[in-house]
Steps between C-alpha positions, in 0.01 A plus 500: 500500500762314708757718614874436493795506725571907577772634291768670720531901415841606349666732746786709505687520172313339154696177457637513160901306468463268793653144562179367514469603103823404393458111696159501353669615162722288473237151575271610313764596217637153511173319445419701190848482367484133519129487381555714180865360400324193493153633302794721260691131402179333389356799290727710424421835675470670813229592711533851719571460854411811665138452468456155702796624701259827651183221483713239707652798731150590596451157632821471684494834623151576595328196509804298655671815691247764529668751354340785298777694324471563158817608443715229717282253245650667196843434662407153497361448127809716421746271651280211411475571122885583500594166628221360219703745261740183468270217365446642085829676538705135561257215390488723140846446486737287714309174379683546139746346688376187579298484168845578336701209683303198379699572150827306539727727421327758795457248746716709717270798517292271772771565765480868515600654802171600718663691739624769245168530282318586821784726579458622103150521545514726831726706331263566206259580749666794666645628165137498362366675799781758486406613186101496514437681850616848382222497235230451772477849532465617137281172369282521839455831640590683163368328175251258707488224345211279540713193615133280487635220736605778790146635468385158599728464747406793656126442482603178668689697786171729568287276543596286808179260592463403100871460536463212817196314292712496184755312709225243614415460171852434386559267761186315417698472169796322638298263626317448247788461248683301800249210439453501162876462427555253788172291294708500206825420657323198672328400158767518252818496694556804326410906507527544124227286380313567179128410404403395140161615470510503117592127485241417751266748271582322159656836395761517271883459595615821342258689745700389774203565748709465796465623832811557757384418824580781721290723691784751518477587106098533576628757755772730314229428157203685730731733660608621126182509388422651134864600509605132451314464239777456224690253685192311414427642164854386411451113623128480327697694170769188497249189542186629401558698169872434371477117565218453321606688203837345503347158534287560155701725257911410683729289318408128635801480710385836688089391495623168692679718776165737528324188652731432777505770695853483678686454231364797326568699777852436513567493135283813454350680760724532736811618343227773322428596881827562534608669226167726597592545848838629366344776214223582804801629711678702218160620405400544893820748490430694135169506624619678838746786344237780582489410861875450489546853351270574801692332738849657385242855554444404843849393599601839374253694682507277807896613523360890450234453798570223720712765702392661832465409859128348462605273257855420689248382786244310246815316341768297559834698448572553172890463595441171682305324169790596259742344757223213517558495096872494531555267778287209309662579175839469613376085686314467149870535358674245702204253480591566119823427515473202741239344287742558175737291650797657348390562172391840570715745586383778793481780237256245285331380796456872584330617159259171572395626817483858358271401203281310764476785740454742186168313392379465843507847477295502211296255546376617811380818404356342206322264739378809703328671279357181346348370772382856599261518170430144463547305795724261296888429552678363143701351784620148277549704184735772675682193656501308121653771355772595803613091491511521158715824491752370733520146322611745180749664729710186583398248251860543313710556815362168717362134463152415521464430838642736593337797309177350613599536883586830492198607351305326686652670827461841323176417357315394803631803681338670190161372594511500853583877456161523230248309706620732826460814299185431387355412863606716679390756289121359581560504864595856535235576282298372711677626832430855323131409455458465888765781627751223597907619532688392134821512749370188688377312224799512328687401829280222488519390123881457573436308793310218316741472190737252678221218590307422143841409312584235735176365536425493129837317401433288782161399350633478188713238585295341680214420247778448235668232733211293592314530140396176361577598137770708474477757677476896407339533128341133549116486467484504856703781524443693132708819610400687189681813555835370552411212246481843222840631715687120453413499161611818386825480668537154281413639193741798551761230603483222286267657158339179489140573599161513312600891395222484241268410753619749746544764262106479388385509867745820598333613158126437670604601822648822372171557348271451745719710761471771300135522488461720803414244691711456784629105581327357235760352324642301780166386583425356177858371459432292841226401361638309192787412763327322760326175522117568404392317835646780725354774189150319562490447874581904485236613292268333711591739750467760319153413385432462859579876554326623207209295652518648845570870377159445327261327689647550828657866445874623516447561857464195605798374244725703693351430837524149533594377110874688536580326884334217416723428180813623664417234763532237248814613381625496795355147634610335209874627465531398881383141397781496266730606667454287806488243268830559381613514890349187512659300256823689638448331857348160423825413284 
């Protein structure tokens, strides 16, 4: 065997919080933010961060750097994944925006102030952090929660050398997905590009055999593996059973829709989607009550035992995350009362921001103990129901625009404050796995909270700006959670909407929540939701993983199958993106 270049021996102190972790944090944070924002507009949920974060901080660390410290690598995926934290949080949201302002009477709503939704955003952050990090010590040390994805994490962290090949093989992934999207760029003169294979076939119409040409929904479909399977099952449940039987027993008018595929879906299926991504959130939160009960246990045992002077050393300062709390909920005031412009008062504006910071509260230690069971965040639901809370709140008092700007600015801090609550409990589960400080990681969540919100709205803007046909909740750019967000805040607004429609979906999505088990309402719901070329070109990756898992074993899936997919996630958003650039520069 060949050797390789001599690693250098740590000496002197372990290297743990070191610049070399944060610089490498924040890079390596900024390429996944940008990478999954992008992968989270097209389908509609997130991917977790920390994972490629340790894999990539391997390479860059030990195979770039040759550095061997665990623990300064958990500083990285911890600052990495915070940074990431901003890409669901804001492209689940802030797009309702845009989506909104294509209406006439909301074609204001497009020139919303960017500067103060980052600032928002930030804010939510910090506010979400403040209330999460005391629990650390009850939901970690105390209960133990399994916390699945800071297991892998950590497994990641202890093993260093499968750590550096995993990066190879994710890089080989890049490349790879580099040069398939540049083929398809080059071919069609566009990256969303769809391939009929049941005309070609002779099938019928109302299948809608239809693949999405993207390598990157092969990726996240092998990555989720059997657990995306109802995204799927809800696609093949649309075209393959319910337009069929709606093409031979629906009233003529209804059987003629069945065989054209696009109109059914938005006559039909996608306001269902809707109305079931809606009843999966209220569900996702009935369905939650005994781990909230367990939550409110933990906060109130946390308060009883998070004393002493071990635990003052382990934590940040309990003093300084209540001022933390205050601080931001006194700026989330004024940016209330700024964005009312004048038609909120400073008391009103005040119970806004206190309702806001009130659910975060909530919601966060909801999220907590969530994630801590299941590995899953009802991030968009939590956010659905805070938006439409606050909408209730000022709906007699303001106009329309103006109701819908303010709780936007609240509600994004809202999620911004889930998705951070819900990572970094991961990392320090994992920092706890390997006998890293809590202290430091939480020093260096809160240093990567200011960089994902302005890259996100700056990426945002950028793909909405140089779309081709129209922008955010276009085909090119489906946006499916903030599609369910724009809608809801119209229907609240206006009363106008499909309601039946909606109301039968919250009724299936309801259901299906409540079956114990965990996310598969909003799966299905996306399912009916999106286009079934992006549902098909997914399952395909998830066949693939199935595949490997059997013939190949799970070893080798999560050897070189997980890098290897990432890569293309990766590869292809960057494609996109520079795209965008592209057409930004060559104008």
């Amino acid at each position: 065997m060949k050797a390789g270049p001599r690693i250098q021996p740590i000496s002197g102190t372990y290297p743990e919080f070191t610049w070399t972790a944060i610089v490498v944090g924040w890079s390596i944070g900024a390429v996944l933010t940008i990478s999954v924002a992008y992968a989270s507009l097209m389908l509609g949920f997130s991917i977790e961060g920390s994972e490629l974060a340790a894999i990539l901080g391997w390479g860059v660390l030990r195979g770039a750097l040759r550095r061997t410290s665990i623990v300064e690598n958990n500083i990285n995926q911890t600052l990495a994944s915070s940074v990431n934290g901003a890409s669901a949080g804001i492209m689940f949201s802030l797009p309702a925006l845009l989506i909104l302002s294509k209406q006439e009477q909301f074609t204001d709503l497009a020139n919303f102030n960017q500067p103060l939704i980052i600032l928002a955003a930030i804010l939510g952050c910090v506010v979400g952090l403040g209330f999460v990090i005391p629990l650390r010590k009850q939901m970690i040390d105390f209960d133990r929660l399994p916390y699945p994805g800071g297991i892998a994490v950590a497994t990641i962290l202890k093993s260093p050398g499968a750590g550096v090949r995993k990066a190879q093989w994710l890089l080989g992934g890049v490349a790879l997905a580099v040069v398939c999207q540049l083929s398809v760029l080059i071919a069609t003169g566009s990256e969303h590009f769809d391939w009929h294979a049941g005309e070609k076939l002779g099938l019928p119409a109302m299948l809608n055999i239809t693949f999405y040409v993207s390598i990157m929904t092969i990726g996240v479909g092998y990555l989720s593996g059997k657990g995306g399977f109802w995204f799927g099952a809800g696609g093949f449940l649309c075209y393959f059973v319910l337009s069929p039987l709606l093409s031979a027993f629906a009233q003529p008018e209804v059987a003629k829709l069945a065989s054209e595929p696009d109109s059914i879906r938005v006559a039909l299926y996608r306001p269902t989607g809707i109305g079931m991504l809606i009843g999966a959130a209220l569900g996702g939160m009935i369905g939650a009550l005994p781990m909230i009960l367990a939550a409110v246990a933990a906060l109130k045992s946390s308060s009883q035992r998070i004393g002493g002077e071990v635990a003052r050393q382990d934590e940040l300062p309990l003093g300084l995350l209540v001022a933390a709390i205050v601080v931001c909920s006194l700026f989330l005031v004024g940016l209330s009362w700024f964005v009312g412009d004048g038609q909120l008062s400073v008391a009103r504006s005040a119970l806004l921001a206190l309702l806001g910071v009130g659910w975060i509260c909530v919601a966060t230690i909801i999220v907590a103990e969530c994630v801590g069971r299941t590995n899953w965040s009802p991030l968009s639901g939590m956010t659905l129901i805070a938006i439409t809370l606050l909408i209730f709140a000022m709906k007699a008092s303001t106009d329309d625009l103006t109701t819908i700007r303010v709780a936007m600015v609240i509600g994004v801090a809202i999620c911004l404050a889930i998705a951070q609550a819900s990572d970094i409990m991961l990392d320090l589960k994992s920092g706890y796995l390997i006998g890293a400080i809590p202290r430091r990681q939480q020093i260096a969540q809160l240093m990567g909270v200011w960089l994902g919100p302005i890259l996100v709205v700056w990426l945002m803007m950028l793909l909405h700006t140089t779309s081709k046909d129209g922008g955010m909740g276009s085909p090119s750019l489906p946006a499916p959670q903030a599609t369910a967000l724009a809608t809801t805040i119209q229907s609240i607004l206006s009363g106008d909407a499909p309601v039946f429609r909606y109301t039968a979906g919250a009724g299936l999505g309801l259901l299906l929540a409540l079956s114990g088990l965990g996310g598969i309402g909003v799966l299905v719901g996306l399912g009916f939701y999106m286009p079934f070329g992006i549902v098909l070109t997914y399952t395909l990756g998830n066949i693939l993983r199935i595949l490997s898992d059997r013939f190949l074993g799970k070893q080798i899936g999560f050897a070189i199958g997980v890098p290897l997919a990432a890569g293309l996630i990766v590869g292809e958003a960057l494609v996109g993106v520079g795209s965008a650039m592209w057409q930004i520069f060559s104008r």
